[in-house]
N, C-alpha and C positions, 0 to 999 in steps of 0.2 A: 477653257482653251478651245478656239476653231479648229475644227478640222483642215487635213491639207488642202489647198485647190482642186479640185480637178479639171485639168484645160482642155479635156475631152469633153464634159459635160456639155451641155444644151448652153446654147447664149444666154439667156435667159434665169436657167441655174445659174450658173458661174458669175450671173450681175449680183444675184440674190446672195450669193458666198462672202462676193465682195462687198455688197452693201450691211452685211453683217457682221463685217470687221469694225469699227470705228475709228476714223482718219480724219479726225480734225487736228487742226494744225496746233501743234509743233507733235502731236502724239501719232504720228504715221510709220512709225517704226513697227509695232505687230504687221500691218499689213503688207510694210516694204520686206519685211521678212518673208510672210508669204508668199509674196511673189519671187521673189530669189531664191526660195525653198524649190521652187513649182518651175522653174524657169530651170533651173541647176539642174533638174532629172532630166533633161532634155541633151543628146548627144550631139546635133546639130550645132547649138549654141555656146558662142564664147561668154560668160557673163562676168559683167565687172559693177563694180558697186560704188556711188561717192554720196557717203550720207543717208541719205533715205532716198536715194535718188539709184533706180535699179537702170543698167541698159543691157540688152541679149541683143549681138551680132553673129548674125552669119560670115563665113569667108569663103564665099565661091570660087572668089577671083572676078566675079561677073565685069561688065564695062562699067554698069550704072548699080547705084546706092538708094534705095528708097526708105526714108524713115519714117515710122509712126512712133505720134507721140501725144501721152495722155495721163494726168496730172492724178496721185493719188488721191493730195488731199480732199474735205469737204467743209461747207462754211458749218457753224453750228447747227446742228436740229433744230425745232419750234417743238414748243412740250406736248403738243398734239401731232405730233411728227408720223405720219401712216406709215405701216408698215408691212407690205402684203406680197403675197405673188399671184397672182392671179393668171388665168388662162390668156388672157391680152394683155397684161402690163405687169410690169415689177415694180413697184411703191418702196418707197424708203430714202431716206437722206444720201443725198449723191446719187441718185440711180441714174439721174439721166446727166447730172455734171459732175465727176463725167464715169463714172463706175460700168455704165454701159458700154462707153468707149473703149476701158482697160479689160473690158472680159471679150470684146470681138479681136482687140490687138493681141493679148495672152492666146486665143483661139488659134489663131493665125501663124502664132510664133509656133506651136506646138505641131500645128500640120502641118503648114509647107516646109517641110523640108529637101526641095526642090525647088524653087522659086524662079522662076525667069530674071530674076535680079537679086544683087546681097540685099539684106537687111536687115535694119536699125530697129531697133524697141525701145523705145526710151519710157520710164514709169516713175514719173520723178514727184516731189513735191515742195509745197510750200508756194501754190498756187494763188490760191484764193484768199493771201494776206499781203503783206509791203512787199517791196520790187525786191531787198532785199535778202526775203526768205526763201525767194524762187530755187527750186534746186536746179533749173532750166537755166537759169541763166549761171548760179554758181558753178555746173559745168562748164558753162561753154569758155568762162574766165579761169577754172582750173584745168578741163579736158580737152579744150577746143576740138583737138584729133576725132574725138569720139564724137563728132557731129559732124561729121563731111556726109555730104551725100547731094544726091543731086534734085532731088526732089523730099518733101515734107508734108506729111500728112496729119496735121491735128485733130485728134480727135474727139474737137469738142461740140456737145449737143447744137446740130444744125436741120435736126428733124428729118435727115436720113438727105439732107440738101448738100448743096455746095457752095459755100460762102468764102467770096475772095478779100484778101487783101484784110485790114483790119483797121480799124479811126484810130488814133490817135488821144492821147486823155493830156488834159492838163488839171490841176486841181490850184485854186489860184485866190489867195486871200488878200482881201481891201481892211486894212486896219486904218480907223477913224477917227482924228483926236478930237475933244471937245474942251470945255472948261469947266467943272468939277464946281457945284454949287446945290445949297440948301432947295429943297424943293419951292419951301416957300417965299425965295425970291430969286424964282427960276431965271430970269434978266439978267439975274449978275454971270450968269452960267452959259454954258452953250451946250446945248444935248449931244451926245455923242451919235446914240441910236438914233436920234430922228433923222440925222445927217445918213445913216444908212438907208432912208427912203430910197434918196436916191442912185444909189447903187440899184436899189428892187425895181426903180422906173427904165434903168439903163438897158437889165436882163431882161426885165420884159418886156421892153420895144424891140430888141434886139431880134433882126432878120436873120436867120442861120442860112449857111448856105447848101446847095444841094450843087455841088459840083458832078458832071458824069464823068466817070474815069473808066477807059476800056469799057465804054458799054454800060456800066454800073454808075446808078443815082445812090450816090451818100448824103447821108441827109445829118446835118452836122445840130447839137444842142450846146445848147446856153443855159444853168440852170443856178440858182441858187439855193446849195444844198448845206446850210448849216449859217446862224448866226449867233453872236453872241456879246453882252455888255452888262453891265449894270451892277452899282455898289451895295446900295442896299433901298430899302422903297423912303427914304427918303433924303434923297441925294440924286442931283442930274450928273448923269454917268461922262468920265471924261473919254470914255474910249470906247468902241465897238466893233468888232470882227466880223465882219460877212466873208464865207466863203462859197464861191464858184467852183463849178466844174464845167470843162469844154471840153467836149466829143469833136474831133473836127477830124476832115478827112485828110486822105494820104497823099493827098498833091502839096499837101502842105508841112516842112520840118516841124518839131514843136517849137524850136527857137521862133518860125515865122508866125506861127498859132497863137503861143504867147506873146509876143509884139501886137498882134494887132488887138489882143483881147485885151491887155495892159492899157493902148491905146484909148478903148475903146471906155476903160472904168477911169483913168483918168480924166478922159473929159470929162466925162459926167460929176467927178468927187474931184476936183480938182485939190492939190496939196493932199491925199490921200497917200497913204503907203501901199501899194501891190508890189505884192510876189508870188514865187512860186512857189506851192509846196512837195509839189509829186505831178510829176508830165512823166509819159513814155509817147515814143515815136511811133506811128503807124507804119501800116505797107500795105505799099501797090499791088494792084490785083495781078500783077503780073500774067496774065490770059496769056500773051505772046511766045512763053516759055512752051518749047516744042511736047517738053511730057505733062504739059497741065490739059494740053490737047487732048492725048492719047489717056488722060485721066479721064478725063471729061466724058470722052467717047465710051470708055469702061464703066462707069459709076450711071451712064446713059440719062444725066440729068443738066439742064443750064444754070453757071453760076450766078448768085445774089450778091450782091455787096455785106459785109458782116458790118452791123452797126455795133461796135463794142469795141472794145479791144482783146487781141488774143496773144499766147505766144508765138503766134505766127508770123509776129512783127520782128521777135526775137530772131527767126531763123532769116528773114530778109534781111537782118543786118550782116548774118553771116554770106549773105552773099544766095541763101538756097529756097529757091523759088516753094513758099509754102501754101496749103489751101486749109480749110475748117473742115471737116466731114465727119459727122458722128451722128448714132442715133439718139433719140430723144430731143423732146420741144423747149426750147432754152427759156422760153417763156413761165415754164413751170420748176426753173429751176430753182433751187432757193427755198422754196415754199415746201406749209407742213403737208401737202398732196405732191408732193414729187413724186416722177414715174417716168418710166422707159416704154413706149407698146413693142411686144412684141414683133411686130410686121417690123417696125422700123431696124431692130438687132439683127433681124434677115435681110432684109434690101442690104444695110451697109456692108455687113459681110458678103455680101454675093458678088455687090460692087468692085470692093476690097478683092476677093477674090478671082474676078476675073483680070483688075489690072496686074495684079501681082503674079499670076503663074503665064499669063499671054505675054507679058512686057510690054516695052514701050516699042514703038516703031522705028 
C-alpha cells in the first residue's frame, strides 16, 4: 500500500509519489483515491467526485473562476521502463504526461488558500484511451455545472511553454474491394492490396497545410498509419483496409477536414468506401480572450501553436477559453526514458503562482 500524499512536499517528491502509484487506464482508482484522500484534509476545498474523476473547488464568491486541469491516467510502461529521481529529473512512466502537472496542480490547491480568484481542480481520467473513456468529457455531459469558469489551464507537458489552441484529429479508413482469385491465375482476380498503392501515392503527394491563426503556424499531417488484407499466401485478396490519420488545424470543423480529405482519397481510389472512424474537433488559439493576456504576461512566456490534440478542445466547446501549460517535454513522453527536469516543475509553478494569487486585470 502507498503511503498518503503529501501536498506540502517538494514538486518533484510529490511527482515521484504519483508516478509510483500505477494509473493506467481503466485501473486509476488507487490513485483517484489518493488524491481525494489528500485533497479531503484540506479545509478550504469543496471536493466532489464522479468515477475516478476527482474536482476541489473553492468558494470565494470571487468575479472570475480559473480551472486547472490534469488527467490521471498513463499509457502502458515499456519493460525497460526507467525509474529514478534524480537531483534534475524525475524518471518514470507518466512523469511528464502528465504526473508532473497533477503534483504542481495538488501543490497549488493545498496552498492558496487565498487566491485572487475561485478555483477549479479537475483530476480526472480516462485520457490517454477512446473519447469515450474521458472522465473530462463524462463530466461535462453529467456535471456541466462543475466546469464553468472563465479561463482553463491544462496541464499538459508543454516544456514549462504555452501552447495555444489544439489540431484537430480525424482517423479515416479507405476499405478496397477486389476480386478474390487463385494466385496462379492471378488475371482472373483483381488484387485488393495493390489497389491500396494508391491511396499510399495519394498521402504521400499530399501537401498539408500550414494555416497561421492569431499569429501561430499549424502545421497540419496526413499520414498512413495502419493497413490491412490478405486471405491466405495463396489467393489474391478481395479486400484491403488502409487507414489514415489527419491532424488538421482549428480554422477548420472536423465535418470540413473530413470532406476535403474524403475528397481527396476518393479521387485517387475512385469507387473506394471512406469513412470515419474517430475525429475530435480542435480549438482556436483564442489570444484575444482578455485573461489569456494577463496569463501570458504572468507565465512571462510567448504562445506556440499545440500540434496534437488536447482536452483543451473540450473546454472551447464549453464556451472557456483554454491554454496547455505544464512541465515536462511532450516529446519524451510515452517513452521507456520519461522524465520531468526539475527547473521545469519550478518555472510552471511560479508562473502558476503568480497569475493565481495577482489576478487578472
Amino acid at each position: 500500500m502507498n503511503p498518503p500524499l503529501d501536498l506540502t512536499a517538494e514538486a518533484a517528491d510529490l511527482t515521484a509519489a504519483l508516478v509510483a502509484v500505477p494509473s493506467v487506464h481503466p485501473a486509476e482508482g488507487p490513485l483517484a483515491d489518493a488524491v481525494a484522500d489528500a485533497l479531503q484534509s484540506l479545509g478550504h476545498l469543496r471536493i466532489d467526485r464522479h468515477g475516478n474523476t476527482v474536482i476541489a473547488r473553492t468558494d470565494l464568491g470571487a468575479p472570475l473562476r480559473i480551472i486547472l486541469a490534469g488527467h490521471l491516467d498513463t499509457v502502458p510502461g515499456a519493460p525497460d521502463q526507467r525509474t529514478e529521481r534524480t537531483e534534475a529529473a524525475v524518471y518514470g512512466l507518466g512523469a511528464a504526461d502528465m504526473k508532473a502537472g497533477v503534483a504542481i496542480a495538488l501543490r497549488l490547491a493545498a496552498a492558496l488558500t487565498e487566491p485572487a480568484c475561485d478555483l477549479t481542480f479537475i483530476f480526472y481520467d480516462g485520457e490517454e484511451v477512446a473519447e469515450h473513456h474521458n472522465g473530462l468529457g463524462a463530466l461535462s455531459r453529467s456535471h456541466p455545472e462543475w466546469l464553468t469558469g472563465d479561463l482553463a489551464i491544462l496541464m499538459e507537458p508543454s516544456a514549462a511553454g504555452v501552447e495555444a489552441g489544439c489540431q484537430g484529429t480525424a482517423v479515416i479508413e479507405v476499405r478496397l474491394g477486389g476480386v478474390r482469385a487463385h494466385v496462379a491465375r492471378w488475371w482472373r482476380g483483381d488484387n485488393a492490396i495493390h489497389r491500396s498503392a494508391d491511396v499510399l501515392d495519394a498521402v504521400r503527394g499530399y501537401v498539408p497545410r500550414q494555416p497561421v491563426i492569431d499569429g501561430l503556424s499549424y502545421r497540419e499531417a496526413l499520414q498512413v498509419v495502419g493497413i490491412s488484407g490478405g486471405v491466405a499466401t495463396n489467393v489474391v485478396p478481395d479486400e484491403a483496409v488502409v487507414t489514415v490519420n489527419h491532424r488538421f488545424a482549428p480554422d477548420r470543423t472536423l465535418a470540413e477536414a473530413v470532406a476535403h480529405i474524403t475528397g481527396v482519397l476518393e479521387a485517387a481510389v475512385p469507387g473506394a468506401a471512406v469513412r470515419l472512424i474517430d475525429g475530435r474537433e480542435g480549438a482556436l488559439p483564442g489570444l484575444s480572450a482578455p485573461l489569456v493576456g494577463d496569463f501570458l504576461d504572468a507565465v512571462r512566456v510567448s504562445p506556440r501553436p499545440k500540434l496534437g490534440w488536447t482536452d483543451v478542445a473540450r473546454f472551447a466547446q464549453l464556451g472557456i477559453p483554454a491554454l496547455n501549460y505544464g512541465p515536462g517535454d511532450p516529446q519524451v513522453a510515452h517513452t521507456a526514458a520519461e522524465h520531468v527536469a526539475v527547473r521545469d516543475l519550478h518555472e510552471v509553478e511560479s508562473g502558476l503562482r503568480r497569475f493565481l494569487t495577482k489576478g487578472a486585470r
